[in-house]
Backbone as JSON, one array per atom type, in Angstrom:
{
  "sequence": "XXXXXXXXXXXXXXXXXXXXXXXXXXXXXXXXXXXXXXXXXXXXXXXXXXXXXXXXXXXXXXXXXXXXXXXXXXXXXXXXXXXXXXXXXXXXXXXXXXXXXXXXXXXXXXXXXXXXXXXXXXXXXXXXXXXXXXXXXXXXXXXXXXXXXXXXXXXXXXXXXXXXXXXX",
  "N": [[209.17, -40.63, 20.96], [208.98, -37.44, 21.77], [210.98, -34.31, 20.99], [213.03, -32.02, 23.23], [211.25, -29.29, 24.21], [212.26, -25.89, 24.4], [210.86, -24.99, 26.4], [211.09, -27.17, 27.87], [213.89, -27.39, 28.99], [214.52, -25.2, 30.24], [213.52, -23.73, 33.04], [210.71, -21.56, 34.33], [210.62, -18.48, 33.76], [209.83, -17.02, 36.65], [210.54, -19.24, 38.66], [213.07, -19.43, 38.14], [213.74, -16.64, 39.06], [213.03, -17.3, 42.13], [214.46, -18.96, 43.19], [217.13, -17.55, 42.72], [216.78, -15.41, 44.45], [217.01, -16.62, 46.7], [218.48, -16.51, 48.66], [219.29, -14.11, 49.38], [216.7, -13.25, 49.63], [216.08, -14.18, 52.23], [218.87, -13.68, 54.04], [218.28, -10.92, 54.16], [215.92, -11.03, 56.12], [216.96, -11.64, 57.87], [218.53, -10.18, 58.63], [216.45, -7.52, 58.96], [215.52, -8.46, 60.86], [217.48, -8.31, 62.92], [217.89, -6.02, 63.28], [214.96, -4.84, 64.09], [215.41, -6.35, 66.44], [217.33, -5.2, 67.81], [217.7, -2.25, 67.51], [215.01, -0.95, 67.64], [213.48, 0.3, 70.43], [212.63, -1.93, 73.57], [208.65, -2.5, 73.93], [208.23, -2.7, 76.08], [209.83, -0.44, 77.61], [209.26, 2.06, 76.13], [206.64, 2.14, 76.96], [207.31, 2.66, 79.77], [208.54, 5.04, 79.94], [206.89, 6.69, 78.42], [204.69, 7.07, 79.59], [201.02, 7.21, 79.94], [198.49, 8.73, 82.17], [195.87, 7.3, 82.92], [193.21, 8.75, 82.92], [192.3, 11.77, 82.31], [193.91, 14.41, 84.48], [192.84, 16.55, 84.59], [189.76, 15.92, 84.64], [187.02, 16.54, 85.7], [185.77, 14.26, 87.0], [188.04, 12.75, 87.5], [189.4, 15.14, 89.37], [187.74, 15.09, 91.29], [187.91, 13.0, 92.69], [190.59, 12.8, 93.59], [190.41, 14.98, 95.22], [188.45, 14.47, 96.73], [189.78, 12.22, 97.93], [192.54, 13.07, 99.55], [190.75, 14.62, 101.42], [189.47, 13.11, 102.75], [191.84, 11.96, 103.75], [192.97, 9.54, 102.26], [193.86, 8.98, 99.69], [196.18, 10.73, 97.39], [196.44, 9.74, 94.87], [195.6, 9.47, 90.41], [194.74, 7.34, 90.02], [192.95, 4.58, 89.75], [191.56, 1.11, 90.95], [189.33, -1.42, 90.78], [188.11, -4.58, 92.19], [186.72, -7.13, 91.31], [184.42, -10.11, 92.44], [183.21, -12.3, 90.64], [180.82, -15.08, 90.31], [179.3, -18.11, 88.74], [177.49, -19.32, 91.07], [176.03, -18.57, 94.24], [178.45, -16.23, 96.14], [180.25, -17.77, 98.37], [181.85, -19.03, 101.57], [184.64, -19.8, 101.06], [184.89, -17.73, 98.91], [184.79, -15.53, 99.86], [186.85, -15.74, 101.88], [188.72, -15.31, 99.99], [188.49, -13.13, 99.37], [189.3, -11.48, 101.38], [191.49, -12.13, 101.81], [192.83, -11.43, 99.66], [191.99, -8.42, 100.58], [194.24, -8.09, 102.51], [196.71, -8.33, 101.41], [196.76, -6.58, 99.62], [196.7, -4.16, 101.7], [199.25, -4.19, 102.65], [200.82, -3.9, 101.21], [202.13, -0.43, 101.01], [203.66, 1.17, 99.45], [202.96, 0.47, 96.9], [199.89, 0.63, 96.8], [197.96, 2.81, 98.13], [195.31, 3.29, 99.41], [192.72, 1.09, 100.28], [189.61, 0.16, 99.79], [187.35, -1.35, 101.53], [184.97, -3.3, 100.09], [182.08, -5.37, 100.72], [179.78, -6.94, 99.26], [176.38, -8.1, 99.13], [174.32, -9.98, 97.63], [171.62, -9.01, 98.11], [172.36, -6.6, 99.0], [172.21, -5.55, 96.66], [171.29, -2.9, 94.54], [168.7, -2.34, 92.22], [169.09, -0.23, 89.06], [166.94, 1.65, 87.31], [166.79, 1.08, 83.19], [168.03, 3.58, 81.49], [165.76, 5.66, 79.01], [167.25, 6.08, 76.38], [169.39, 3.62, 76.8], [167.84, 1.57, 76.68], [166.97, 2.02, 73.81], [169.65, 1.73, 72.76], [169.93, -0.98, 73.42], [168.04, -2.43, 72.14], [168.79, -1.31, 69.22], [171.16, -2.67, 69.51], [170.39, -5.67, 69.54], [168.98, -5.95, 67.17], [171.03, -5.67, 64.9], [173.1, -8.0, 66.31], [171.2, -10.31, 66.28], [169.72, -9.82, 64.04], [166.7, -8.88, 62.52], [164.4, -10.35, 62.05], [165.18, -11.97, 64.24], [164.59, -10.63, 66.93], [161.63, -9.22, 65.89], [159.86, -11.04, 65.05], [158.66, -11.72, 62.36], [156.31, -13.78, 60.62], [154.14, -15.12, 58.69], [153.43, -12.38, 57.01], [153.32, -11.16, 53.86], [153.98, -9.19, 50.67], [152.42, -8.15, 48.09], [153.9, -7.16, 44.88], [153.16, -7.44, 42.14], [151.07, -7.39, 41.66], [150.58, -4.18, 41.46], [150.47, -2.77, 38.99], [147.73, -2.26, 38.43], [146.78, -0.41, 39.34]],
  "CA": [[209.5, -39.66, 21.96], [209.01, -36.25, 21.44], [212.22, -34.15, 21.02], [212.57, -31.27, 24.6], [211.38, -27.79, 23.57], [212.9, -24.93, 25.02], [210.55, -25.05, 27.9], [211.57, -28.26, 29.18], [214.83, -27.12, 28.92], [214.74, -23.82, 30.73], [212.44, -23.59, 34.26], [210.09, -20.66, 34.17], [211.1, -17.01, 35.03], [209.49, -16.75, 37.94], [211.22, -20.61, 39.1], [214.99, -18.74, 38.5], [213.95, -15.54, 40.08], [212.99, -17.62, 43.34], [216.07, -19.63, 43.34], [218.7, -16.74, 42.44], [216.97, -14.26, 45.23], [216.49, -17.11, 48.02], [219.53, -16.2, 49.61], [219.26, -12.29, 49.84], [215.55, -12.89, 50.72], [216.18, -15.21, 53.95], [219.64, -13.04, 54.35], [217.54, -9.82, 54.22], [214.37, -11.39, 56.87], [217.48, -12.27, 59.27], [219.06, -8.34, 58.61], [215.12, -6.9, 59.38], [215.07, -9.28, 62.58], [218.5, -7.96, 64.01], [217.67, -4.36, 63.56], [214.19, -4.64, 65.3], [215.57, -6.68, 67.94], [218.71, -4.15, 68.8], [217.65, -1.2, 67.22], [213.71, -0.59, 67.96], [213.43, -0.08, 72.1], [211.44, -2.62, 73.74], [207.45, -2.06, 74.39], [208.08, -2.01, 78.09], [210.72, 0.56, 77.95], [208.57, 2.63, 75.64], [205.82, 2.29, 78.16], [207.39, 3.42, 80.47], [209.23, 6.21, 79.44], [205.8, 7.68, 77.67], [203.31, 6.84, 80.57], [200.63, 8.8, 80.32], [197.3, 8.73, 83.25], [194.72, 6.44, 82.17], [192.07, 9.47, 83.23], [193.38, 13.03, 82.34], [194.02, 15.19, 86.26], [191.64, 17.53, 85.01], [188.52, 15.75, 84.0], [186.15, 17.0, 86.88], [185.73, 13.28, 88.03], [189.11, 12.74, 88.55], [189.66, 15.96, 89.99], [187.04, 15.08, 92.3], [188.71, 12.05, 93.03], [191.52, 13.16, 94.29], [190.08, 16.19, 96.42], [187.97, 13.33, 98.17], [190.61, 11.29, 98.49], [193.13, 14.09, 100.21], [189.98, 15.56, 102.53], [189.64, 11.59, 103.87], [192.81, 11.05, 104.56], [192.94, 7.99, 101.47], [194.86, 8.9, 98.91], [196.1, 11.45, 96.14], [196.52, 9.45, 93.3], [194.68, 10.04, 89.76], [194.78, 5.9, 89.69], [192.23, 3.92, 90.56], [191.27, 0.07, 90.61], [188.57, -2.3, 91.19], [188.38, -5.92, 91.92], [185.52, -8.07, 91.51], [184.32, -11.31, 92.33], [181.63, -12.84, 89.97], [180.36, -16.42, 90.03], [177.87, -18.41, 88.27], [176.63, -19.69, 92.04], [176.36, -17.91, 94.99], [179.67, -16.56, 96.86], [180.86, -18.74, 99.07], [182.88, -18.58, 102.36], [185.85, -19.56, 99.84], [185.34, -16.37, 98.17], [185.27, -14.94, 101.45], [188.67, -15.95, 102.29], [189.92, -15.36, 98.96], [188.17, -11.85, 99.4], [189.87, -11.73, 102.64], [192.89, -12.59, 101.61], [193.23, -9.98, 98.52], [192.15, -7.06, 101.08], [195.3, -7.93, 103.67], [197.79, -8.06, 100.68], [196.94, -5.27, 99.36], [197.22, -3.43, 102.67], [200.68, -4.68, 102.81], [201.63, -2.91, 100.06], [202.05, 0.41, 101.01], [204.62, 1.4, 98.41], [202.2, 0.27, 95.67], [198.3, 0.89, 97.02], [197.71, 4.12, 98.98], [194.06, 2.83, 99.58], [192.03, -0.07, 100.12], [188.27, 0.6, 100.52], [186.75, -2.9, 101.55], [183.64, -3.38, 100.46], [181.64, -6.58, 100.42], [178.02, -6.5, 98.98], [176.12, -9.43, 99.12], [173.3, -10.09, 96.54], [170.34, -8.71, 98.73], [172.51, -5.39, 99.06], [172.65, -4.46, 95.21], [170.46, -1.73, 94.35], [168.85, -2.1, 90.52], [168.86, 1.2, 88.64], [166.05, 0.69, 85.9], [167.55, 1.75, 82.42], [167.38, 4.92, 80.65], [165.11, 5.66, 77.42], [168.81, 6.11, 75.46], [170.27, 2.92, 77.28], [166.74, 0.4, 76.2], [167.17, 2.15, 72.89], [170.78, 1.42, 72.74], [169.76, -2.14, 73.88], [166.98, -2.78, 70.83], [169.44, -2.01, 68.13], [172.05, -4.22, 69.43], [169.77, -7.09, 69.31], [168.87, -5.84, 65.89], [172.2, -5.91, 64.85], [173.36, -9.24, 66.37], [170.33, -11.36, 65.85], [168.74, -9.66, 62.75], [165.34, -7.94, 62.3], [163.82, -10.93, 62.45], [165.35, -12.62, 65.77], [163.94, -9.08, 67.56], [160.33, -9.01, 66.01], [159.45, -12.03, 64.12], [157.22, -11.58, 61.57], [155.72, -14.37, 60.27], [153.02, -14.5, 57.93], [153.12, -11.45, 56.17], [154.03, -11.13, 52.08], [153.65, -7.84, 50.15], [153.26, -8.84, 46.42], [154.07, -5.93, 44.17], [153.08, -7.57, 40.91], [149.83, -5.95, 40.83], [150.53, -2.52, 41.66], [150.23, -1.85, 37.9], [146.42, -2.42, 38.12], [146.12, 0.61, 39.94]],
  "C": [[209.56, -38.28, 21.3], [210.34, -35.05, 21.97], [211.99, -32.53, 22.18], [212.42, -30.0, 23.34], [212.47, -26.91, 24.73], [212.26, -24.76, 26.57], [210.82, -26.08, 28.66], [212.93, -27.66, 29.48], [215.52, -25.96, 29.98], [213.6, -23.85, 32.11], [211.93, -22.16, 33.93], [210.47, -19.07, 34.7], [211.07, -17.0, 36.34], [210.31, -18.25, 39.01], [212.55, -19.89, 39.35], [214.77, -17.95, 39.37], [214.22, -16.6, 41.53], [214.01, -17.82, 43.59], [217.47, -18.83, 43.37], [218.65, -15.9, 43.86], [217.15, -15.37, 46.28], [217.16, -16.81, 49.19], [219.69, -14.8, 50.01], [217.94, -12.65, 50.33], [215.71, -13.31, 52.28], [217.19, -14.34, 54.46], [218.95, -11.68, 55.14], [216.26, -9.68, 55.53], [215.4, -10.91, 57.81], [218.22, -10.19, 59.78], [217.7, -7.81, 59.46], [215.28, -7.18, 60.97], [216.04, -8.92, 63.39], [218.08, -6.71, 63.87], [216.36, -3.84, 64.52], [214.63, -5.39, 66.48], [216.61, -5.84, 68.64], [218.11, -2.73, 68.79], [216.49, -0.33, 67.42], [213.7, -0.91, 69.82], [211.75, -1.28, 72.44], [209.93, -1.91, 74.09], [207.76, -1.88, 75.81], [208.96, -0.69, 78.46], [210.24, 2.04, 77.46], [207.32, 3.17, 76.55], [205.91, 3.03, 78.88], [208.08, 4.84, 80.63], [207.95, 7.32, 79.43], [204.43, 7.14, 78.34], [202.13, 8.16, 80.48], [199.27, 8.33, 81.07], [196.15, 8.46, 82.27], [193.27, 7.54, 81.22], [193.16, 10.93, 83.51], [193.0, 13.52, 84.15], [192.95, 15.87, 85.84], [190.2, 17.41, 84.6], [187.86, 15.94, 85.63], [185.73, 15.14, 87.66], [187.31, 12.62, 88.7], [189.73, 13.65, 89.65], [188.61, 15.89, 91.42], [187.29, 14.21, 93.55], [189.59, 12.15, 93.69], [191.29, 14.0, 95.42], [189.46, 15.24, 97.72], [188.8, 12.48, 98.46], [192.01, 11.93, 99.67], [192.01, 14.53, 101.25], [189.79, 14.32, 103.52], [191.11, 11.25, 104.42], [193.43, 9.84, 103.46], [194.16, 8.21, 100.57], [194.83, 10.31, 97.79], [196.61, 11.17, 94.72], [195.37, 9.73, 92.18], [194.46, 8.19, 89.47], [193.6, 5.35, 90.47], [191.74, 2.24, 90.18], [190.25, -0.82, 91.28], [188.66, -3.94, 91.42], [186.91, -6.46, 92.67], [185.02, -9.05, 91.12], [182.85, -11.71, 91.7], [182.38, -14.86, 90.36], [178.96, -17.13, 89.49], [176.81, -19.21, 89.91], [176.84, -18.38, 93.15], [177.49, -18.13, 95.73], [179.53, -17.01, 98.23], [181.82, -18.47, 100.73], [184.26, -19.19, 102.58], [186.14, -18.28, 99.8], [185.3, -15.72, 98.92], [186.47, -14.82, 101.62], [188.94, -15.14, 101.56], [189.96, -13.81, 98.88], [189.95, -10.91, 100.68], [191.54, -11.54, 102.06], [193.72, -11.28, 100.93], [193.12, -8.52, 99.13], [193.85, -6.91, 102.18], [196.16, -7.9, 102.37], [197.85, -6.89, 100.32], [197.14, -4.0, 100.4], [198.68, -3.64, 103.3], [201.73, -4.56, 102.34], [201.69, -1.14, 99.55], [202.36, 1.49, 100.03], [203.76, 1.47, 97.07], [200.72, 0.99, 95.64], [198.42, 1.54, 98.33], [196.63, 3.84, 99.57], [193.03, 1.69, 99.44], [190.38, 0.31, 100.68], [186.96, -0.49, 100.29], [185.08, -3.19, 101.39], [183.03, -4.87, 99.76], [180.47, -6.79, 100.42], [177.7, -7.79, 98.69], [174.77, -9.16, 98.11], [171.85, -9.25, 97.12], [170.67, -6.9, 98.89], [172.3, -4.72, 97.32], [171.21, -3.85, 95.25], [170.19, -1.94, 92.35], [168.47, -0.94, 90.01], [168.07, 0.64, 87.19], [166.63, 1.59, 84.62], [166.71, 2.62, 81.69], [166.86, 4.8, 79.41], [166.57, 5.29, 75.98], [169.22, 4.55, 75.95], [169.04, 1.5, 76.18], [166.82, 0.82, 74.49], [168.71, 1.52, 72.2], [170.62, -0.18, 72.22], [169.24, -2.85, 72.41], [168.1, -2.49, 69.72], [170.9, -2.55, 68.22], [171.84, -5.31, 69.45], [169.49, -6.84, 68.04], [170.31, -6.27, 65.35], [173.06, -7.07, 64.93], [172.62, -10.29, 66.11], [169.62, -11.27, 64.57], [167.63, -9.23, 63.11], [164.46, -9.01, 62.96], [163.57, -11.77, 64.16], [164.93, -11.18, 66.83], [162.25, -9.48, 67.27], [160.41, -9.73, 64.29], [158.14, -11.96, 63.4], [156.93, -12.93, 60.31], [154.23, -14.53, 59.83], [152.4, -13.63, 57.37], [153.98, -11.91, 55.18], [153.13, -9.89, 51.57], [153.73, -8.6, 48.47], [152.93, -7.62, 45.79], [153.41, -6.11, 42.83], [151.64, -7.13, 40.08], [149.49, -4.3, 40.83], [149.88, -1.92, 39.96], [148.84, -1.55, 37.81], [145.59, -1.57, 38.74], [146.33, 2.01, 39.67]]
}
C-alpha cells in the first residue's frame, strides 16, 4: 500500500472554495431574486406607464389616417388593426360565421374599437400587383442567401483549372 500524499489528504482548491462559498452563493441567488421581484416594477406596469404610439401622430400616413377617419365620421385614433383569415383550403361558411361573429363583437365594444370596417374579399376579388425591379431583386438574393449560389443557378459541369496559367 502506498503511504497518502498530501493530495489525498487535502481536496483541491477549487473543491474547498465550492464548499466554503455554497452557502453565500445560493444565499446571494435568493437576495438577487427578492430584490427583482419587489424592487424592479413589473413589465406591465412599465408598459404602461411609458406607452408610446406604435406609428408616430406625425408621420404623414398616420396623419392621414386620422383626418380620414374624423371627415367619415370613423374614428380619431392613431391605432389601427387588422384581422385576417388565411387557410390552406378555401374559406368556408365556418369562416363565415367565425368572420361574422368577430365583426358583431367587435361592434360591441364601443369603449375599446371606435371602428369596424367589414370587409370580406373572396379569392376572385384580390387584385395581384406584379413586383417591383427592387422587390424581384430583393427576392434573388434571399434565395441566394438561404439556399446558396448553387440552389438559385446550378451550375453543373463547369471546372476552371488554374494549374496551367503559368504556361502563359
Amino acid at each position: 500500500m502506498h503511504p497518502a500524499s498530501d493530495a489525498d489528504r487535502h481536496p483541491p482548491v477549487v473543491a474547498r472554495l465550492i464548499r466554503a462559498l455554497a452557502l453565500p452563493v445560493v444565499l446571494g441567488w435568493v437576495a438577487l431574486t427578492l430584490l427583482v421581484t419587489f424592487a424592479v416594477p413589473s413589465l406591465e406596469r412599465v408598459s404602461r406607464e411609458q406607452a408610446v404610439p406604435m406609428s408616430p401622430r406625425d408621420a404623414p400616413s398616420v396623419a392621414a389616417m386620422i383626418r380620414m377617419g374624423q371627415a367619415f365620421g370613423e374614428s380619431d385614433s392613431d391605432s389601427t388593426a387588422m384581422v385576417v383569415l388565411e387557410s390552406d383550403r378555401p374559406l368556408d361558411d365556418e369562416a363565415r360565421d367565425y368572420y361574422a361573429r368577430l365583426v358583431t363583437e367587435f361592434r360591441a365594444d364601443p369603449e375599446h374599437i371606435q371602428h369596424v370596417q367589414d370587409l370580406w374579399v373572396a379569392d376572385s376579388d384580390v387584385i395581384v400587383v406584379p413586383k417591383t425591379h427592387a422587390r424581384i431583386s430583393t427576392d434573388f438574393i434571399g434565395e441566394i442567401f438561404t439556399r446558396g449560389i448553387y440552389g438559385v443557378m446550378p451550375f453543373q459541369g463547369i471546372s476552371l483549372n488554374f494549374a496551367k496559367m503559368s504556361t502563359l
